[in-house]
N, C-alpha and C positions, 0 to 999 in steps of 0.2 A: 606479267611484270611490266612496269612503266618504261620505255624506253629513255635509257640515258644518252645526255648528249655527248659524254665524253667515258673516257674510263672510268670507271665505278666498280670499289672494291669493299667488299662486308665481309668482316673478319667475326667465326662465331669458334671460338675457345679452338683457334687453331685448323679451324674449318674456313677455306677461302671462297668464296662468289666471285669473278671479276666479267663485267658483263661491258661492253660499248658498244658505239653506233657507225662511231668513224669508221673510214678505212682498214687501216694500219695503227695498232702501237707499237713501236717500239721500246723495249728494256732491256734492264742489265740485270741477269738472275746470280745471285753468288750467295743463296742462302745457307745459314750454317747448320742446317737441317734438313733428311729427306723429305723429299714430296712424290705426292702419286695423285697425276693429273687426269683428270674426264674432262672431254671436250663436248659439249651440249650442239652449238653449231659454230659455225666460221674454218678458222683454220688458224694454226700453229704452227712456226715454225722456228726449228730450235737451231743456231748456229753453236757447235763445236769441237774443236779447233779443225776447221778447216771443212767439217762435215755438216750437210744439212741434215736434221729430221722432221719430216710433217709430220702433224696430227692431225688429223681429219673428222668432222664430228663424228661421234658414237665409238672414238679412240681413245686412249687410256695410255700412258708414258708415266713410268717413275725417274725422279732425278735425283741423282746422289747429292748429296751436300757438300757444301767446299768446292766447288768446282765456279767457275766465271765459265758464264754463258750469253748467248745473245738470243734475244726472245724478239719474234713478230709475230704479234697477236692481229688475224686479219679478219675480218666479213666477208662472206661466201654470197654474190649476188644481194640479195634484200637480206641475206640472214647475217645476223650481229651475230659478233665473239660471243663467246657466252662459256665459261667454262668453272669448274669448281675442282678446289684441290685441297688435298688433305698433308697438315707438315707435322712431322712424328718427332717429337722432341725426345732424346736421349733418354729424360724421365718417363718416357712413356714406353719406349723398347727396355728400359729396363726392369721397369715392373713385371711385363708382357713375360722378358726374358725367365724373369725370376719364377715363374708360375710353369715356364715349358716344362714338362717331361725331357730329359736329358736325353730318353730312349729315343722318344722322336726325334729329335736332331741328327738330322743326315751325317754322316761320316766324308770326310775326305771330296770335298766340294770344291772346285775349281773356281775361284775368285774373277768375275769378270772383271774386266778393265774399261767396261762403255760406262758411262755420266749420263745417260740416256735410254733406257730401254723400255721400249714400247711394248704395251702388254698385250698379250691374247683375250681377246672379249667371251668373257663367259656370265655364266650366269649368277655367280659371286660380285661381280664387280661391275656388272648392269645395275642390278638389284641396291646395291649400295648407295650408288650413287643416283638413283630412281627417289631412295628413300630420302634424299636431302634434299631434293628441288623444294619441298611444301613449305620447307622453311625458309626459304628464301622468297620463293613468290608470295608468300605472304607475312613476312617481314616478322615472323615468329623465332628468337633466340631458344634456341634448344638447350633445357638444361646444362649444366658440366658434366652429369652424371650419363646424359644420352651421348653428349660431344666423345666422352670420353670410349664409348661401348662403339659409338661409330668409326674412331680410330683403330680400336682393339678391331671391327672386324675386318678395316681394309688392309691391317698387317696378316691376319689371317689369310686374307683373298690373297697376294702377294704370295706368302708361303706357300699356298696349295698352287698358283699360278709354276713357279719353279723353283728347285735347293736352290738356285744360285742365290737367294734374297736371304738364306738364313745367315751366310756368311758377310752381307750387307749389311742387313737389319743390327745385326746382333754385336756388330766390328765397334769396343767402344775404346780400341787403340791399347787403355788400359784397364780391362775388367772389371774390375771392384774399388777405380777410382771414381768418385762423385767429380761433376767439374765443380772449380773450388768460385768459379766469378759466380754462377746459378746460384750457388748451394751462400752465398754471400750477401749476395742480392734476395734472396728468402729470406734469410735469417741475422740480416745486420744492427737488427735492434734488438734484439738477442745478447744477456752476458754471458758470452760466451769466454773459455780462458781459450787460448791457442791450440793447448794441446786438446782442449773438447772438438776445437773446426780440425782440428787434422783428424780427431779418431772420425769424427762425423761424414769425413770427406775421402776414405778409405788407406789416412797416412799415417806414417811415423811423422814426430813435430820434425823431423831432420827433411824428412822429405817432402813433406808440407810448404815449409821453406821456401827449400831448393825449387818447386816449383812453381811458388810465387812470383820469385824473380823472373819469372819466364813470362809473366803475363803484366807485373805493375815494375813500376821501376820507385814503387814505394815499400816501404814496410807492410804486413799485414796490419799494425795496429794503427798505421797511418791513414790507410787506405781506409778503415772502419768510421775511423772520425770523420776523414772527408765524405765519406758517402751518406753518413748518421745527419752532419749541419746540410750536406744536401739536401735532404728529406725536409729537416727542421727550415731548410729556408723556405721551402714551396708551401706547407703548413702555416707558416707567421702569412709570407706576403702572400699565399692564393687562398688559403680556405681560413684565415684571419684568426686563428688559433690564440691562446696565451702563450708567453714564455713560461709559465709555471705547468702546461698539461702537456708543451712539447717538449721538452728536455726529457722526460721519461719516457714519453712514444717512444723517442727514437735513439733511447739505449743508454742514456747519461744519467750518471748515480746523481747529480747532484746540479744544482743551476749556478754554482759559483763555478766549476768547470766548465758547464755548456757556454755560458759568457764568453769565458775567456778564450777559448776554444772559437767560436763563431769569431770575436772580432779578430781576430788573429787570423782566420780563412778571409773574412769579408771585407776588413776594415772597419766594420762599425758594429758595438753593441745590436744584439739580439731584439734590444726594447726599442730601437730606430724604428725599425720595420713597421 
């Protein structure tokens, strides 16, 4: 692979590269998702609160999500950082979920409290991450449907690593809620009525609501517009669309609302643009 002069990161369907030349990066990690990191060469080190962890090449660390941490990504003598990590989006632990055998899930598992745990090196998790280097050193995007078979297996490696990861993995606060911003952001162009995103998003409309307010300090039908003329603006001014084929893209029955609608959000008609 070419040597970068600086940090350099290739994202393939959730799958990370980040490879440099420098000394030292430093970052701020506060992703709202787990990761399970391979470290290729350099060094790693993870600050927190108040504790160091190294990584060391040919070492493997998962991190919880939600968590603020302090990252220094180093080079070891001649050899550059170089590591690859995989982030498990909720939609993806819960299809995982939805497929376990209920029997296999360990009973009565003690909940760690580390944001940090570095994994035992075996032969699952060598193997894995062996397997995604060719896509990277030779700049080949790996279908969805392999990205997707490659996550499925490092939530496996994790599992078979130790129980403690079923009560991690599988923790989604409230079981058989969908989150309602994801599940929003999919489907905002969508006519949907209310009470269809709440049964869709695992609610009663009362509770739906209730925990809207918790996330916008809008309505939900508010919120739908503004995100809808979102859309409809990047459409008119970057891919130079018509008002007549966007207004229905992005979920508007009719272009005498979309109009009025936009210039009300932007201050100027739709046909400005």
């Amino acid at each position: 692979m070419e040597q970068p002069d600086k940090l350099k990161t290739i994202n393939y369907s959730g799958i990370f590269l980040s490879c440099f030349s420098d000394y030292s990066e430093k970052c701020i990690h506060a992703t709202p998702e787990h990761v399970l990191l391979y470290l290729y060469s350099g060094e790693q080190v993870i600050e927190d609160r108040n504790k160091k962890i190294t990584i060391k090449a040919g070492e493997c660390a998962f991190i919880r999500r939600n968590h603020r941490l302090m990252m220094y990504k180093n080079s070891k003598g001649n050899e550059l950082y170089k590591g690859i990590s995989l982030t498990f989006n909720r939609g993806v632990l819960r299809d995982f979920y939805s497929k376990l055998s209920k029997t296999d899930i360990p009973k009565k598992v003690s909940i760690s409290d580390k944001n940090v745990i570095k994994i035992e090196s075996r032969a699952d998790i060598t193997s894995l991450f062996q397997s995604l280097t060719p896509y990277f050193e030779d700049n080949v995007k790996p279908t969805d449907g392999v990205a997707h078979l490659k996550l499925q297996e490092g939530i496996y490696a994790l599992l078979n690593n130790s129980d403690i990861f079923f009560p991690i993995l599988f923790d989604f606060t409230e079981p058989w809620k969908i989150d309602i911003l994801e599940f929003l952001n999919d489907n905002y162009m969508d006519d949907l009525t209310m009470e269809q995103i709440a049964s869709y998003t695992g609610r009663s409309l009362a509770t739906f609501k209730r925990d809207f307010q918790k996330i916008s300090s809008l309505s939900p039908q508010k919120w739908l517009i503004k995100r809808r003329l979102e859309a409809a603006y990047v459409k008119l001014k970057e891919e130079g669309k018509k008002v007549q084929e966007v207004y229905v893209e992005v979920g508007f029955r009719n272009p005498s609302h979309f109009s009025t609608a936009f210039k009300k959000q932007y201050g100027f008609p739709p046909t400005e643009i």
